[in-house]
N, CA and C atoms as an extended XYZ file, in Angstrom:
396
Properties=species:S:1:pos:R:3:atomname:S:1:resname:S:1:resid:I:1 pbc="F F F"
N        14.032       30.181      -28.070 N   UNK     1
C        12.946       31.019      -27.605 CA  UNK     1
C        13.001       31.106      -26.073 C   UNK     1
N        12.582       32.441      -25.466 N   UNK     2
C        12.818       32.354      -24.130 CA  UNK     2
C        11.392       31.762      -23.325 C   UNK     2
N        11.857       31.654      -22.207 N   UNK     3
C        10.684       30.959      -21.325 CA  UNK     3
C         9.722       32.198      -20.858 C   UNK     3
N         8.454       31.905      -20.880 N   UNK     4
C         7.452       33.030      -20.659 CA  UNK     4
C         6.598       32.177      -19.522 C   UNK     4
N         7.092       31.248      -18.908 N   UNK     5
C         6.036       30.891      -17.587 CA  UNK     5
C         6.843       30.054      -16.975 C   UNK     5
N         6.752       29.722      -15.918 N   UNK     6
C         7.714       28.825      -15.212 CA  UNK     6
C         6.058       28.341      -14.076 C   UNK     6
N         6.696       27.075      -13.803 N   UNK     7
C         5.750       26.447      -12.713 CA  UNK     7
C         6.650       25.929      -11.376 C   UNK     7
N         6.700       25.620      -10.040 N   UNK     8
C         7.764       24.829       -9.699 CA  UNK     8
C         6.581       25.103       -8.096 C   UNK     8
N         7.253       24.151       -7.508 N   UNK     9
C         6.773       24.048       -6.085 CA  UNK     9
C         7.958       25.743       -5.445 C   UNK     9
N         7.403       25.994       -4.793 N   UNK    10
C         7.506       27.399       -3.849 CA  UNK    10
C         8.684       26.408       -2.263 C   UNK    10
N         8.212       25.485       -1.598 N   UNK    11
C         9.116       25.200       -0.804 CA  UNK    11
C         9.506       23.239       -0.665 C   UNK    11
N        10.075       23.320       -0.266 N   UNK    12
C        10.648       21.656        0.547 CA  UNK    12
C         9.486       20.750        0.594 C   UNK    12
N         8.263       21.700        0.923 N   UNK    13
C         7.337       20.687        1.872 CA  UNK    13
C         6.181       20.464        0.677 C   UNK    13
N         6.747       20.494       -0.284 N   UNK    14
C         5.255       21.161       -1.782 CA  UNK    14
C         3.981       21.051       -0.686 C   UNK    14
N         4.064       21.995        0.041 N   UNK    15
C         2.459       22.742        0.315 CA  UNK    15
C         2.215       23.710       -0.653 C   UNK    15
N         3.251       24.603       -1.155 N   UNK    16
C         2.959       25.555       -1.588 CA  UNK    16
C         3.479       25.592       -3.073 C   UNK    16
N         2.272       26.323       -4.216 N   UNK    17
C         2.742       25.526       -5.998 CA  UNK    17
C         2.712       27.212       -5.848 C   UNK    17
N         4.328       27.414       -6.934 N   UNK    18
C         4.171       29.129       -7.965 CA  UNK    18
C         4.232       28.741       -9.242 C   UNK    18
N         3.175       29.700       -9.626 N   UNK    19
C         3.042       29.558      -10.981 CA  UNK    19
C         3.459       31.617      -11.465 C   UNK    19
N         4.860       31.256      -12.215 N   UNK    20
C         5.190       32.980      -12.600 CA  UNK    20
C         4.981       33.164      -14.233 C   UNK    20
N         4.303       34.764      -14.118 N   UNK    21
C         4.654       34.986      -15.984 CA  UNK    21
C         5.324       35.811      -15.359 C   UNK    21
N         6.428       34.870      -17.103 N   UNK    22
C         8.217       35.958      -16.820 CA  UNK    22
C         7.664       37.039      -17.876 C   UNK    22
N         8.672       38.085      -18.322 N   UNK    23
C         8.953       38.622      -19.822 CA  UNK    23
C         7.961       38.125      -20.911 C   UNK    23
N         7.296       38.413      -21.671 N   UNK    24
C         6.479       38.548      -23.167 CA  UNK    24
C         6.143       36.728      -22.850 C   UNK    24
N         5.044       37.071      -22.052 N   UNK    25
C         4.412       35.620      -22.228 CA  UNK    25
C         2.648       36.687      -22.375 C   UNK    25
N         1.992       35.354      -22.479 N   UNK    26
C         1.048       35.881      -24.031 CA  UNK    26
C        -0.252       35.159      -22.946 C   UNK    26
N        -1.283       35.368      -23.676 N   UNK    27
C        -2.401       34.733      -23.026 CA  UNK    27
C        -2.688       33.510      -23.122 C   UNK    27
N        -1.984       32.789      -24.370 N   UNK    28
C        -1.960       31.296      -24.419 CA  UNK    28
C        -1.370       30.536      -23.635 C   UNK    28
N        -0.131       31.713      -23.272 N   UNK    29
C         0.742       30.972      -22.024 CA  UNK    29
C         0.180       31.061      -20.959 C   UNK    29
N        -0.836       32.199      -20.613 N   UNK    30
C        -1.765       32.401      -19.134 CA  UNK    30
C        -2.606       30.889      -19.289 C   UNK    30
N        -3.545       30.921      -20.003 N   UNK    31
C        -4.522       29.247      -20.482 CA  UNK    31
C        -3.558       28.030      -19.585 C   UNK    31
N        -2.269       27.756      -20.757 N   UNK    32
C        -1.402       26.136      -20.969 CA  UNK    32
C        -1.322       26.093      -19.542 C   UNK    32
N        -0.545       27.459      -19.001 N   UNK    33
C         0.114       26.979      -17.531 CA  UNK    33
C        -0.884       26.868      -16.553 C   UNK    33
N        -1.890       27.576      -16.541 N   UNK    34
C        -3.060       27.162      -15.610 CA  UNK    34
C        -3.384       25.543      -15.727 C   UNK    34
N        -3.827       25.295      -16.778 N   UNK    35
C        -4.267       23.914      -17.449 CA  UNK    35
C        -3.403       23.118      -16.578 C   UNK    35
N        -2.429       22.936      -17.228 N   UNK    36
C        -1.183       21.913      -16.793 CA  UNK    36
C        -0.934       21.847      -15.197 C   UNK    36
N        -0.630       22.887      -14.244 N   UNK    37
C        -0.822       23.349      -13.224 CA  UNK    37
C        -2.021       22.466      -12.396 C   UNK    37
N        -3.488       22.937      -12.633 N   UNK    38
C        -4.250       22.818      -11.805 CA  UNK    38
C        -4.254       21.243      -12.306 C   UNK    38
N        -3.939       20.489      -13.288 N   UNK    39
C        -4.496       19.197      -13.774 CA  UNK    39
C        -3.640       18.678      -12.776 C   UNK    39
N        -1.789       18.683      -12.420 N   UNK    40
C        -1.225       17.993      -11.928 CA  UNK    40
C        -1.578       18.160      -10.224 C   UNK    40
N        -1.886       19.419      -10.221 N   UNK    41
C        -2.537       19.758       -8.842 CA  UNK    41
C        -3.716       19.001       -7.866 C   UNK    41
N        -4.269       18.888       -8.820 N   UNK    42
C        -5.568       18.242       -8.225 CA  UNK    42
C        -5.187       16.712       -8.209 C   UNK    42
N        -4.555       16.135       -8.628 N   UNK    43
C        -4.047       14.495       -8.540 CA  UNK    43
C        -3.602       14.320       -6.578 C   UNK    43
N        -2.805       15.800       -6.252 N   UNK    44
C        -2.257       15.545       -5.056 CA  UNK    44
C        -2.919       15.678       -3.760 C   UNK    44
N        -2.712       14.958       -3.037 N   UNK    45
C        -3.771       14.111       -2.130 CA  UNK    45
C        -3.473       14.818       -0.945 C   UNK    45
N        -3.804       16.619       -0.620 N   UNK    46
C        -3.111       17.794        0.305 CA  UNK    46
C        -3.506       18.857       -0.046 C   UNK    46
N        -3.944       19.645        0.816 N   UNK    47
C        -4.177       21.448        0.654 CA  UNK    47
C        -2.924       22.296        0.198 C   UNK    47
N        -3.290       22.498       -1.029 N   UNK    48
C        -2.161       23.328       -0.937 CA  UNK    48
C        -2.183       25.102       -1.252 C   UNK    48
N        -1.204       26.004       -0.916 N   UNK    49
C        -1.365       26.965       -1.251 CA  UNK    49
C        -0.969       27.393       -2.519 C   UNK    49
N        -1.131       28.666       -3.242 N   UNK    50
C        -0.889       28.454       -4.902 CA  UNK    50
C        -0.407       30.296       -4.704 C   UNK    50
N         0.700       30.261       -4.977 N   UNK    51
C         1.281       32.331       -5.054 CA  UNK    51
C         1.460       31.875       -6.447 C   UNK    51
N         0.350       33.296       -7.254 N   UNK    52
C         0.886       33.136       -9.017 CA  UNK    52
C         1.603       34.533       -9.151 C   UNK    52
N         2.712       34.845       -9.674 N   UNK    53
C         3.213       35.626       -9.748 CA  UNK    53
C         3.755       36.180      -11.086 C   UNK    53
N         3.250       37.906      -10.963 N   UNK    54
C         3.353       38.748      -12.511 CA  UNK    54
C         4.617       39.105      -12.754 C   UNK    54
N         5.502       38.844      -13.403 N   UNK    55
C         6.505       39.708      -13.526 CA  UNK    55
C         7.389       40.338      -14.733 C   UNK    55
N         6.475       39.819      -15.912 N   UNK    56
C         6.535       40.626      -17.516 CA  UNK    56
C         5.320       41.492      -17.212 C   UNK    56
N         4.890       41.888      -18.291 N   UNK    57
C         3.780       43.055      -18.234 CA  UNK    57
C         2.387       42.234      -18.840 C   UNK    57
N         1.345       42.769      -18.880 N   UNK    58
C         0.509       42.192      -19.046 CA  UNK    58
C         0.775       42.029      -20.913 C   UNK    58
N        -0.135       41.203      -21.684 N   UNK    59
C         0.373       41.010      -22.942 CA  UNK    59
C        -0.593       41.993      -24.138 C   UNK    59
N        -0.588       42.388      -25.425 N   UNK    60
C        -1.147       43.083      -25.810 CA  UNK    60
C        -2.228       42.037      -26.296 C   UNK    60
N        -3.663       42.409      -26.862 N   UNK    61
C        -4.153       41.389      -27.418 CA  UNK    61
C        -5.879       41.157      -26.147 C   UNK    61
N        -6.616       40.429      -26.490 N   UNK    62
C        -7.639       40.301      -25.758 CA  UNK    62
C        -7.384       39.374      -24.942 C   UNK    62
N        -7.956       39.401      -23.521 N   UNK    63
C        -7.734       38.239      -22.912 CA  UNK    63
C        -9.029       37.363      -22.916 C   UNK    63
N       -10.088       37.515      -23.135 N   UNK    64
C       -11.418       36.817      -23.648 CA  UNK    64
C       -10.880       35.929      -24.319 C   UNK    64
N       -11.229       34.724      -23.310 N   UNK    65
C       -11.794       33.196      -23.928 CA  UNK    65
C       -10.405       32.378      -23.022 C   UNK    65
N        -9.616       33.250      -22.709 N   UNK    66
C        -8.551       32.653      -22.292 CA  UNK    66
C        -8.157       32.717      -20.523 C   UNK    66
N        -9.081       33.365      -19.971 N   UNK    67
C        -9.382       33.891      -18.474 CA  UNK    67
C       -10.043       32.428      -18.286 C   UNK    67
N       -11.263       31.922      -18.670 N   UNK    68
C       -11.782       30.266      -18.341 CA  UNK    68
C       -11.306       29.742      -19.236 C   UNK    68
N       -10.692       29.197      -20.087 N   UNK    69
C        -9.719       28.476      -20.700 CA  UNK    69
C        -9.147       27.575      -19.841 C   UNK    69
N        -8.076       28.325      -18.688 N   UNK    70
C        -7.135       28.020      -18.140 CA  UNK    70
C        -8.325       26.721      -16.923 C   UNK    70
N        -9.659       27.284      -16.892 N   UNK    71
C        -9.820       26.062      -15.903 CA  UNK    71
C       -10.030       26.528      -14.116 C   UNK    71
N       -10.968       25.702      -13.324 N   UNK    72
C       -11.792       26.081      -12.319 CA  UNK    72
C       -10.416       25.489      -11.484 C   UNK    72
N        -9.802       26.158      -10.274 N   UNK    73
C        -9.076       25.577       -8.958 CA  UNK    73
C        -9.395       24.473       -8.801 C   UNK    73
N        -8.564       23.509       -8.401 N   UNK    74
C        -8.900       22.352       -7.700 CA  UNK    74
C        -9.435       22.410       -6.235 C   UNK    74
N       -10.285       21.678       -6.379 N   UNK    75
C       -10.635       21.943       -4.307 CA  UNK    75
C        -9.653       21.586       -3.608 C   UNK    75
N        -8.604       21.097       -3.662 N   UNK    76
C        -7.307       21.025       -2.537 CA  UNK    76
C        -6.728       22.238       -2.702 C   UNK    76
N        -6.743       23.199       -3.560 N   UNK    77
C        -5.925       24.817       -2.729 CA  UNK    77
C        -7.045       25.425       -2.169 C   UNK    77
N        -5.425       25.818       -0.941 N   UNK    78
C        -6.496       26.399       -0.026 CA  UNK    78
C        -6.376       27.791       -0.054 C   UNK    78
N        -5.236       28.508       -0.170 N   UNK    79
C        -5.223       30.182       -0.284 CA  UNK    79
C        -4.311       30.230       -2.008 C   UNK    79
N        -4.904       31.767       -2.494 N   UNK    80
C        -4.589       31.938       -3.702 CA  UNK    80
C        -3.841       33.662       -2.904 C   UNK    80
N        -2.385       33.777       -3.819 N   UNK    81
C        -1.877       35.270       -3.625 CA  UNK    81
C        -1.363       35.276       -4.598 C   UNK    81
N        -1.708       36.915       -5.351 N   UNK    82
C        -1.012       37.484       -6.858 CA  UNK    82
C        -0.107       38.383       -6.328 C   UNK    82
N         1.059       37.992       -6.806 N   UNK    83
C         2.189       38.873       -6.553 CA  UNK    83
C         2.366       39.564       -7.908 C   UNK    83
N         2.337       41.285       -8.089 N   UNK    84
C         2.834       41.996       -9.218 CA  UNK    84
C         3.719       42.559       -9.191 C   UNK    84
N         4.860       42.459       -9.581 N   UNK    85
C         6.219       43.063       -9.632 CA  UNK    85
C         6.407       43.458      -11.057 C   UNK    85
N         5.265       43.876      -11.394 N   UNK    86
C         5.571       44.637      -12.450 CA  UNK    86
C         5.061       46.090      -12.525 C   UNK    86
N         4.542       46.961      -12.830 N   UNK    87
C         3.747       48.101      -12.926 CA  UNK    87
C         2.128       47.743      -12.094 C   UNK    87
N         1.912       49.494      -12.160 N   UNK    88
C         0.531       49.965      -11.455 CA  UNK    88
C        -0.149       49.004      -12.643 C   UNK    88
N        -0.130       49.843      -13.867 N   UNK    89
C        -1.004       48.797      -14.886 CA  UNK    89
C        -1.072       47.865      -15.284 C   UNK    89
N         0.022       46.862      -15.182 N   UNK    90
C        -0.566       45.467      -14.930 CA  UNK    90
C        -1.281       45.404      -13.566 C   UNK    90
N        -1.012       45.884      -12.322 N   UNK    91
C        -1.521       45.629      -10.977 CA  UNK    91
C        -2.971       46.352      -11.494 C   UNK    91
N        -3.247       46.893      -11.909 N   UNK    92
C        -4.595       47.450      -12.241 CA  UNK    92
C        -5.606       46.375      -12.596 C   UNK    92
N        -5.095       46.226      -13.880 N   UNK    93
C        -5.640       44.723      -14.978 CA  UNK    93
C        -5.682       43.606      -14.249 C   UNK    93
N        -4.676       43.433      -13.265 N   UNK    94
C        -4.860       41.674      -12.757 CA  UNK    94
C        -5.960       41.625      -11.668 C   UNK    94
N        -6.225       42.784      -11.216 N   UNK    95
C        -7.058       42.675      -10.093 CA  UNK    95
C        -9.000       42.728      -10.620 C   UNK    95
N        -8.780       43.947      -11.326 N   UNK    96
C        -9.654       44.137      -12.425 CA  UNK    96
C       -10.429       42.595      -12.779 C   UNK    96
N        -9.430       41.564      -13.442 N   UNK    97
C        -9.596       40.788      -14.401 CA  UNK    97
C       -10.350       39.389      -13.451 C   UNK    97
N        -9.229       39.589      -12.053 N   UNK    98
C        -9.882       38.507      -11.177 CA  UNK    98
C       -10.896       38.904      -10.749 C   UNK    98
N       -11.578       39.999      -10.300 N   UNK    99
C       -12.586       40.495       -9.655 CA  UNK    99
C       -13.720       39.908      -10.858 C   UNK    99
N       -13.106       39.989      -12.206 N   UNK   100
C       -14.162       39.318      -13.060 CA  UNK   100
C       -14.849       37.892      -12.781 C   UNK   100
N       -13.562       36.889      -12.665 N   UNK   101
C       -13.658       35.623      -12.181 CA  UNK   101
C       -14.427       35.225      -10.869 C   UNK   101
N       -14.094       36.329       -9.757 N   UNK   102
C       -14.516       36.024       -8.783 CA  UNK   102
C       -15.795       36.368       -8.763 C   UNK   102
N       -16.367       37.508       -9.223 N   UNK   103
C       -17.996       37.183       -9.832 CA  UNK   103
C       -18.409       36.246      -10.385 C   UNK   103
N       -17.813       35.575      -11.196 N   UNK   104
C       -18.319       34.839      -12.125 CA  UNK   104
C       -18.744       33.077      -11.613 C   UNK   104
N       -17.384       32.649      -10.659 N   UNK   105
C       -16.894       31.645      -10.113 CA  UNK   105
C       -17.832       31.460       -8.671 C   UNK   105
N       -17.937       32.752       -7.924 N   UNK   106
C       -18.797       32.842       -6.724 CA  UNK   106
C       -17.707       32.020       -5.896 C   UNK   106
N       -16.065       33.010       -6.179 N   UNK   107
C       -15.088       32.168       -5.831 CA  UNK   107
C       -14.534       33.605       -4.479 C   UNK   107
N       -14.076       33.281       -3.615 N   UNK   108
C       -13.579       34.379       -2.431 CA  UNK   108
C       -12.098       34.358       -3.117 C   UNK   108
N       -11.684       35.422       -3.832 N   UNK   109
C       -10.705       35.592       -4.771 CA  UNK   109
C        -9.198       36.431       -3.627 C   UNK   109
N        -8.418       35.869       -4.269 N   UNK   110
C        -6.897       35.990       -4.082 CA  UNK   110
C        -6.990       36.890       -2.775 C   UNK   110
N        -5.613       37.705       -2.492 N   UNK   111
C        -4.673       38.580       -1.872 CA  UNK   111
C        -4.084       39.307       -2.604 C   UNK   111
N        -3.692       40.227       -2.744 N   UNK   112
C        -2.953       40.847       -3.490 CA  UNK   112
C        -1.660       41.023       -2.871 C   UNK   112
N        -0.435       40.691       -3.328 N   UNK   113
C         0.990       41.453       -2.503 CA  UNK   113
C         1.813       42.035       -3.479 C   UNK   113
N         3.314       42.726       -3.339 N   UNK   114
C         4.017       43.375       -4.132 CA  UNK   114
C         4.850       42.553       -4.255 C   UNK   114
N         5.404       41.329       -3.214 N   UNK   115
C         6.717       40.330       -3.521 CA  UNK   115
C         6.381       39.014       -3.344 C   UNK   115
N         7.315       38.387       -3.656 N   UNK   116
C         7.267       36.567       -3.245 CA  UNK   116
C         6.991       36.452       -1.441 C   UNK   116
N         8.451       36.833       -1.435 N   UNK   117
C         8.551       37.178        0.529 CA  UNK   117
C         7.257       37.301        1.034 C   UNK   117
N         6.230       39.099        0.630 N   UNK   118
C         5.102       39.128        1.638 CA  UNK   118
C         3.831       37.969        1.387 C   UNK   118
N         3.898       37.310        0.683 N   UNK   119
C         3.323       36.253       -0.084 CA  UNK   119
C         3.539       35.300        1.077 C   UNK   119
N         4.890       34.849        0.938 N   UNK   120
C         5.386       33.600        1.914 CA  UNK   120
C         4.478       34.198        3.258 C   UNK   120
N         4.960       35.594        3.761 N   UNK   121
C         4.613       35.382        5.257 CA  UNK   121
C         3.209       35.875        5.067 C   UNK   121
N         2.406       36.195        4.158 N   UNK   122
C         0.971       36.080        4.633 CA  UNK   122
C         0.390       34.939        4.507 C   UNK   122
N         1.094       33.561        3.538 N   UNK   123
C         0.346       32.288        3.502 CA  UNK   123
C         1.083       31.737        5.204 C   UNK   123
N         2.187       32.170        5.563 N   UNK   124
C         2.662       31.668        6.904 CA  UNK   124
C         1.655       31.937        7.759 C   UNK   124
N         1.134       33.235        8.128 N   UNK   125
C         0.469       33.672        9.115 CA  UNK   125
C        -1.192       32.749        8.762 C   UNK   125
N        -1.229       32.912        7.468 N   UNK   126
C        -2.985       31.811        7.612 CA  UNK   126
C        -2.857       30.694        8.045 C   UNK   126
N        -1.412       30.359        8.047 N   UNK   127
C        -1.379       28.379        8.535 CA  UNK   127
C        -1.141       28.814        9.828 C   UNK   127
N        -0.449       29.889       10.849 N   UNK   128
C        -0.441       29.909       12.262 CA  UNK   128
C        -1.937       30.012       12.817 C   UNK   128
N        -2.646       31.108       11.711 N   UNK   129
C        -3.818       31.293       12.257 CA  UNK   129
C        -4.982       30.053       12.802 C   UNK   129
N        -5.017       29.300       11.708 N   UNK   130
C        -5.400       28.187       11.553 CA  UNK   130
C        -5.214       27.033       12.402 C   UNK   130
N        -4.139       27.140       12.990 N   UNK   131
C        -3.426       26.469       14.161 CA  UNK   131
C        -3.712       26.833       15.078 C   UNK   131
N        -4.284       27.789       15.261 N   UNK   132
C        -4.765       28.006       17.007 CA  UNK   132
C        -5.647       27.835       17.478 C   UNK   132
């Protein structure tokens, strides 16, 4: 069976966690990998930044029950960016779906970008910013 989520630290310095849906991953796989993710996340004793990135299509099927499923951020991340490299309509739906959360959470929700790269240099530029 192929892999439909991957998790891995983003650089050298694990400041920064990606969490990607590849190809025909499903909403159970949106839930597990959040779960697993934020559980090992929050153990680590550091701010970190979190780029989740789309890059199958969104899945057919409801996503109700499985949007809080996955579980509240840990208070050690500090910036959230959705990268969609897939279509307008998933980029539609993901923004859509967080704007749900971020009502809901009373959470100051993501960034939106088109790649990994503008991802990297807009979490770069919040840590220069931050630095001055």
């Amino acid at each position: 069976m192929a892999e439909s989520t991957r998790a891995l630290w983003d650089n050298e310095e694990k400041s920064c966690y990606r969490i990607e849906f590849l190809d025909n991953w499903s909403w159970q796989d949106f839930s597990q990998i959040h779960i697993e993710s934020y559980a090992m996340l929050g153990k680590v004793d550091r701010r970190i930044d979190l780029i989740v990135v789309f890059l199958g299509h969104v899945p057919n099927g409801s996503s109700m029950g499985h949007l809080s499923a996955g579980g509240v951020q840990p208070d050690n991340i500090r910036h959230t960016v959705m990268v969609n490299a897939t279509d307008l309509t998933t980029q539609l739906f993901v923004k859509s779906m967080i704007g749900t959360v971020v009502k809901l959470h009373e959470w100051v929700g993501p960034h939106f970008v088109d790649s990994i790269e503008e991802a990297r240099d807009y979490l770069a530029g919040l840590r220069q910013q931050s630095e001055e």
